[in-house]
KEKE-3310 file (N, C-alpha, C; in steps of 0.2 Angstrom, whole numbers, plus 5000, padded with zeros to 4 digits):
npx = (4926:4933:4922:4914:4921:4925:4910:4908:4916:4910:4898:4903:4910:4899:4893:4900:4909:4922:4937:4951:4961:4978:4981:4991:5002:5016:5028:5035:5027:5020:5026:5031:5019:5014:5021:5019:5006:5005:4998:4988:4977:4971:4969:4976:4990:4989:4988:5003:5011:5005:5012:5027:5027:5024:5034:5043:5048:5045:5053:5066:5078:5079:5071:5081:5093:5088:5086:5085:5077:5069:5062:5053:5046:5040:5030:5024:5010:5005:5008:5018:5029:5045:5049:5044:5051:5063:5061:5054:5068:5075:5067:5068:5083:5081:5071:5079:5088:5081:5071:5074:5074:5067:5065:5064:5059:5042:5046:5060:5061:5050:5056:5069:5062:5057:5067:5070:5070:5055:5048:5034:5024:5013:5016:5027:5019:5010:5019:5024:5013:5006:5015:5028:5021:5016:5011:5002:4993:4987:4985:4976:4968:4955:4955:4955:4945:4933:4936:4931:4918:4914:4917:4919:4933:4945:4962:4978:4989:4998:5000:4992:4978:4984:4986:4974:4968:4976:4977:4963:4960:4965:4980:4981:4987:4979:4965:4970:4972:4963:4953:4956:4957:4942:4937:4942:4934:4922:4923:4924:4912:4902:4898:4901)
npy = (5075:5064:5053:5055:5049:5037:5032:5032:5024:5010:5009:5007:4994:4988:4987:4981:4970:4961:4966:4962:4965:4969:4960:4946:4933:4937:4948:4951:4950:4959:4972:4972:4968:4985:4991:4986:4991:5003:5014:5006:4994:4983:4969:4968:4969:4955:4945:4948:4947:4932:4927:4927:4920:4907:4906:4904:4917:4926:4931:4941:4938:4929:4942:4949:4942:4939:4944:4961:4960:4947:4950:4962:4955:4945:4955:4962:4962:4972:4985:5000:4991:4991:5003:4997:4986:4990:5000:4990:4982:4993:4995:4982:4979:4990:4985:4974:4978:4985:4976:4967:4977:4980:4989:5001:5016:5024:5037:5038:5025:5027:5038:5032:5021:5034:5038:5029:5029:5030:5026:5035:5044:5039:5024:5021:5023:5012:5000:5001:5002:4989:4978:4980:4983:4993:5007:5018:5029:5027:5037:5039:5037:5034:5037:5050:5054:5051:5058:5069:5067:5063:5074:5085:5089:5094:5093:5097:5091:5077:5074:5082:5075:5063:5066:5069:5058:5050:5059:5059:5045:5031:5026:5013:4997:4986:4996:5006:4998:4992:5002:5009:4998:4996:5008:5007:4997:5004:5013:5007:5001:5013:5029:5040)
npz = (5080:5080:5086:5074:5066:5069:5069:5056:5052:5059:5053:5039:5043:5045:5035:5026:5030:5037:5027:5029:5022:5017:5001:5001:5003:5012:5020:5009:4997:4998:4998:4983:4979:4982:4974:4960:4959:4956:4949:4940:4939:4952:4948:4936:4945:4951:4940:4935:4950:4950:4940:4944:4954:4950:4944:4953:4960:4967:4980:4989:4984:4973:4965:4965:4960:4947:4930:4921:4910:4912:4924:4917:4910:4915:4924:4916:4912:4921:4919:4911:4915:4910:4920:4932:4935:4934:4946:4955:4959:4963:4976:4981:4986:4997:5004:5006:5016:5028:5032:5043:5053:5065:5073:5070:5069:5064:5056:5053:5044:5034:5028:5024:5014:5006:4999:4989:4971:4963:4975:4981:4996:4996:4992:5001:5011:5013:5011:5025:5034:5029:5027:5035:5047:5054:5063:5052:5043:5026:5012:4997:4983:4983:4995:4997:4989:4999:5012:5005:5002:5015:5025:5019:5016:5007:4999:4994:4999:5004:5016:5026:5024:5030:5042:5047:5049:5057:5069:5073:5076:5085:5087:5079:5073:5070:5066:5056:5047:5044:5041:5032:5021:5023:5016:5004:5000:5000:4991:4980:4976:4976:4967:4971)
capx = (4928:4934:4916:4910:4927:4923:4904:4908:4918:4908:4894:4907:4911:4893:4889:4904:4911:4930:4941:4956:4967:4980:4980:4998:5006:5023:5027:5037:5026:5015:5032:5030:5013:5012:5025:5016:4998:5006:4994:4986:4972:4973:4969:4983:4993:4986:4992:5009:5011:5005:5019:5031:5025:5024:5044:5048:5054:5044:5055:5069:5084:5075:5070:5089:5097:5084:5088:5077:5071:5065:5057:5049:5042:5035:5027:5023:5004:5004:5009:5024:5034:5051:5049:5042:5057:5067:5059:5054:5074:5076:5063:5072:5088:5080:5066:5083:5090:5077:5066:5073:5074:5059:5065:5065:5052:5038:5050:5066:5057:5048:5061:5071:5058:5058:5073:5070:5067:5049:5041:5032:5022:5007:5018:5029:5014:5006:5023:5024:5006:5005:5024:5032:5013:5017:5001:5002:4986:4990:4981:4975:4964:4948:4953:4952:4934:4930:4936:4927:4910:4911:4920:4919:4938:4948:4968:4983:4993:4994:5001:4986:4975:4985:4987:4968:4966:4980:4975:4959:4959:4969:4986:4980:4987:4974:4961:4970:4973:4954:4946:4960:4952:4934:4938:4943:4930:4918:4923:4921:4902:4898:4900:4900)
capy = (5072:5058:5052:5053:5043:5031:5031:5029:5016:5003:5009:5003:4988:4981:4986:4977:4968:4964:4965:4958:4968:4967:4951:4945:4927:4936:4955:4955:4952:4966:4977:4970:4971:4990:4993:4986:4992:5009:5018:5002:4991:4976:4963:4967:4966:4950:4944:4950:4942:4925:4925:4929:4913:4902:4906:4905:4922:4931:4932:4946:4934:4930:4948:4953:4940:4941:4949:4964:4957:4942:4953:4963:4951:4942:4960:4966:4964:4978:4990:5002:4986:4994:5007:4996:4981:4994:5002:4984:4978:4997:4994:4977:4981:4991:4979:4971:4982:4987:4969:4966:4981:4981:4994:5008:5023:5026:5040:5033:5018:5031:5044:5027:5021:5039:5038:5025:5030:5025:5025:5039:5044:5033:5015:5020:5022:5006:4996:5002:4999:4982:4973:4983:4982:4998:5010:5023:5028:5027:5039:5036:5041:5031:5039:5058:5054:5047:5063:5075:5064:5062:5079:5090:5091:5092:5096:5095:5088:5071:5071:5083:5069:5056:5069:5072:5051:5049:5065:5059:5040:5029:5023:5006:4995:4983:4998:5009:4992:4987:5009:5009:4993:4999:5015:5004:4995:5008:5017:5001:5001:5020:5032:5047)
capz = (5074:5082:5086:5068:5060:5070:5070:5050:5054:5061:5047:5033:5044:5044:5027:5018:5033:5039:5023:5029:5016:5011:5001:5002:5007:5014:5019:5004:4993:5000:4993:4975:4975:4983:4969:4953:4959:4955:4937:4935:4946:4955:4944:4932:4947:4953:4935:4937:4955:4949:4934:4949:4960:4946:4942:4960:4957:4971:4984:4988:4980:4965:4964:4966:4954:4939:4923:4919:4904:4914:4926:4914:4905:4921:4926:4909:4912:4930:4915:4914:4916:4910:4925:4936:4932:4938:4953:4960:4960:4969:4981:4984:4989:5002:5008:5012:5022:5032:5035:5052:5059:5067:5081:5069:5069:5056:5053:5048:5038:5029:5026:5020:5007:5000:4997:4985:4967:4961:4980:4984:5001:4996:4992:5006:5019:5011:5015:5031:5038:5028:5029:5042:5053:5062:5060:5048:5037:5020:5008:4991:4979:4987:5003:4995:4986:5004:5013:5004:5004:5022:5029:5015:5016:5002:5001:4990:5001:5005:5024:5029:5025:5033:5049:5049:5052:5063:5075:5076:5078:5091:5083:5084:5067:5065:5066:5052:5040:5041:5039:5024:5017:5020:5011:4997:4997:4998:4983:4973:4978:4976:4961:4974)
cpx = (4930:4928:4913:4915:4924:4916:4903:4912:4914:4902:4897:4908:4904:4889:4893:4911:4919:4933:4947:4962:4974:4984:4986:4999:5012:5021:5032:5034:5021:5022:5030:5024:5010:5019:5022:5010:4999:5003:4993:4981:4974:4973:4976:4990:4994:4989:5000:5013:5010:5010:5025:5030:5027:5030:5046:5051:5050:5046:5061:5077:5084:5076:5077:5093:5091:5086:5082:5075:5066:5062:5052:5044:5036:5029:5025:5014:5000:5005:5015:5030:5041:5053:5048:5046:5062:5068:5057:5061:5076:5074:5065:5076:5086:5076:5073:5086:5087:5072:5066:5074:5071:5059:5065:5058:5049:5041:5053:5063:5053:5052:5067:5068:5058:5063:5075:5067:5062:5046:5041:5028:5017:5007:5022:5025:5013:5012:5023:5019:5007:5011:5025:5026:5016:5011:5002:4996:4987:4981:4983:4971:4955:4949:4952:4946:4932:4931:4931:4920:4910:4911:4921:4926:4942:4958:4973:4989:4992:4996:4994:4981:4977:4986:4977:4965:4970:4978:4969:4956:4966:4974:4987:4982:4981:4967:4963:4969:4964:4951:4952:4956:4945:4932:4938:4937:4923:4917:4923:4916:4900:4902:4900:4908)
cpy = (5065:5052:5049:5049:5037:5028:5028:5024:5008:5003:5006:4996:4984:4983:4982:4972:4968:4962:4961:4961:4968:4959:4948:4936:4931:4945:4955:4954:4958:4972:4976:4971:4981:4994:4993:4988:5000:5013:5012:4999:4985:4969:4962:4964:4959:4943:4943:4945:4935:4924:4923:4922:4908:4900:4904:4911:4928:4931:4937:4942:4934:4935:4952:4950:4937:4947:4955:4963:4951:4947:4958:4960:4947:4947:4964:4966:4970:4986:4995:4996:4988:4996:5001:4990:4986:4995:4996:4980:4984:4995:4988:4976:4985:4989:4974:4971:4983:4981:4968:4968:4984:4986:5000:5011:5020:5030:5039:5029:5022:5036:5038:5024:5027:5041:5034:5027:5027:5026:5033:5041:5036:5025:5017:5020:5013:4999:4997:4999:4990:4976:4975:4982:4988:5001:5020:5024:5030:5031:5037:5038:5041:5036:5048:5060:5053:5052:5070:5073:5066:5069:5084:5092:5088:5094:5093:5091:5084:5070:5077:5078:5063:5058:5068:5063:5051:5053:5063:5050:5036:5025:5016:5003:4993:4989:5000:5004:4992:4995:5008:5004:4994:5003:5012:5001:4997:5014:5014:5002:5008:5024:5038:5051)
cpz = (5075:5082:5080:5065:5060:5071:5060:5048:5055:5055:5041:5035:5043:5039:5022:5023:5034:5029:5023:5024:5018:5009:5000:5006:5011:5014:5010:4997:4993:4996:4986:4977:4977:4976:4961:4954:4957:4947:4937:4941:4945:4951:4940:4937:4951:4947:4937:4941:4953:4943:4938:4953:4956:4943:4945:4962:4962:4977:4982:4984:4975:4961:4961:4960:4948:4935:4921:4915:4905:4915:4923:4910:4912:4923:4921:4911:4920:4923:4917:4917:4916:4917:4932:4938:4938:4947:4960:4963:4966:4977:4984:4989:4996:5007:5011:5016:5028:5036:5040:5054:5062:5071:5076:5066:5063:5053:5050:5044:5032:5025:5020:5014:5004:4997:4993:4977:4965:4967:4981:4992:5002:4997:4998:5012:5016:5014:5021:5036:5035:5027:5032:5046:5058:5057:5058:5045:5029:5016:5000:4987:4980:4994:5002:4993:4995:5010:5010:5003:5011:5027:5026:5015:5011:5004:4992:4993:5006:5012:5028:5029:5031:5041:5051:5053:5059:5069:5078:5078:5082:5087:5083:5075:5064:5064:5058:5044:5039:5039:5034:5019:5017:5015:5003:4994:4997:4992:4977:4971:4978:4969:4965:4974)
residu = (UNK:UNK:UNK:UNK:UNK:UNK:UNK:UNK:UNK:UNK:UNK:UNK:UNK:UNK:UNK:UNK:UNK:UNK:UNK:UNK:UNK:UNK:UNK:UNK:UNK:UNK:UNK:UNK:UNK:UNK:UNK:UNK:UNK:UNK:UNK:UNK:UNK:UNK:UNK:UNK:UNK:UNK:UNK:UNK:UNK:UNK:UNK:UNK:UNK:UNK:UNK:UNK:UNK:UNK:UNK:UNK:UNK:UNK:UNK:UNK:UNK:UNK:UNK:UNK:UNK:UNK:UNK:UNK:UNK:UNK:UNK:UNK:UNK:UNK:UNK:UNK:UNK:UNK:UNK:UNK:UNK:UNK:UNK:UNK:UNK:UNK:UNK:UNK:UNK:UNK:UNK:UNK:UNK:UNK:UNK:UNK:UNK:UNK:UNK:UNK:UNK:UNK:UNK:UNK:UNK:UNK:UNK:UNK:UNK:UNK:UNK:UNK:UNK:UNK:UNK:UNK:UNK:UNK:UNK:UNK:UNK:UNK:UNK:UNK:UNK:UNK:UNK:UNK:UNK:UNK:UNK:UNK:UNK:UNK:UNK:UNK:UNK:UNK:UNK:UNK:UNK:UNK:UNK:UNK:UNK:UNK:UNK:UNK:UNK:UNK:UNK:UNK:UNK:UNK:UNK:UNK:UNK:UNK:UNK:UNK:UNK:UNK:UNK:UNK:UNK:UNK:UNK:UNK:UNK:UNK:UNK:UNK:UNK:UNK:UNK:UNK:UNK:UNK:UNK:UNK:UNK:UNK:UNK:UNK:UNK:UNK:UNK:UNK:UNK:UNK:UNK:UNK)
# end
């Protein structure tokens, strides 16, 4: 298994090159945007984020002392704004906590973000791999079409997926960050 990952690895790599993902100036805007990319697509949060830059108001301070009718209004076009006003000031407070505590597990850090209302496994991995930089593989809805083309395996649950990468490829960050971003951007480019 390990063989074929990685054999459909370098095929994604030289058919759609390095990706580079995710598109972020700072880890915390990688939070905010792993927060509003939540039921909606990139673009609207790409929207969003540039309302937030434009205020000065994408940093964890800002985030913390804004009114939630500012903030909704800045992030009104990511959709679910109310909710997401919310869960991005939760997601905050613990983006504070946690920032500099670079010594701790993928466990802890994970079992911390899910302790956050609003994250679930998939924004908790996504923070984790791309602001925290420890190497988790985050699954997604690209990477479950992308499992069952490639390996015929399907599941309901979302940490058998992220066992079945981690088990069979080398715990290496920059590896899981770039086959995350190929996945994405092989489900853009196919209708399979």
């Amino acid at each position: 298994m390990q063989k074929r990952l990685l054999s459909i690895y370098k095929e994604l790599l030289n058919q759609f090159g390095q990706q580079k993902w995710w598109p972020a100036d700072s880890a915390f805007e990688v939070v905010v945007g792993a927060i509003l990319t939540q039921n909606t697509n990139w673009k609207n949060v790409e929207k969003a984020i540039a309302n937030l830059k434009n205020e000065n108001k994408l940093n964890e301070k800002a985030i913390l002392e804004i009114t939630i009718s500012e903030l909704e209004n800045l992030i009104r076009s990511s959709g679910f704004y109310k909710q997401k006003a919310e869960r991005l000031k939760l997601a905050t407070k613990k983006w504070f906590e946690l920032k500099d505590k670079n010594d701790l597990s993928i466990d802890v850090l994970r079992k911390e973000l899910l302790s956050v209302k609003g994250i679930g496994k998939e924004t908790a991995d996504s923070i984790i791999l791309y602001a925290f930089e420890k190497p988790i593989f985050v699954i997604d809805a690209y990477t479950r079409r992308f499992c069952k083309k490639y390996f015929n395996f399907e599941s309901k649950n979302y940490d058998e997926y992220r066992t079945f990468f981690e088990d069979n490829l080398s715990q290496d960050l920059e590896l899981f960050k770039e086959y995350h971003a190929l996945i994405v951007e092989w489900a853009k480019n196919t209708k399979s």
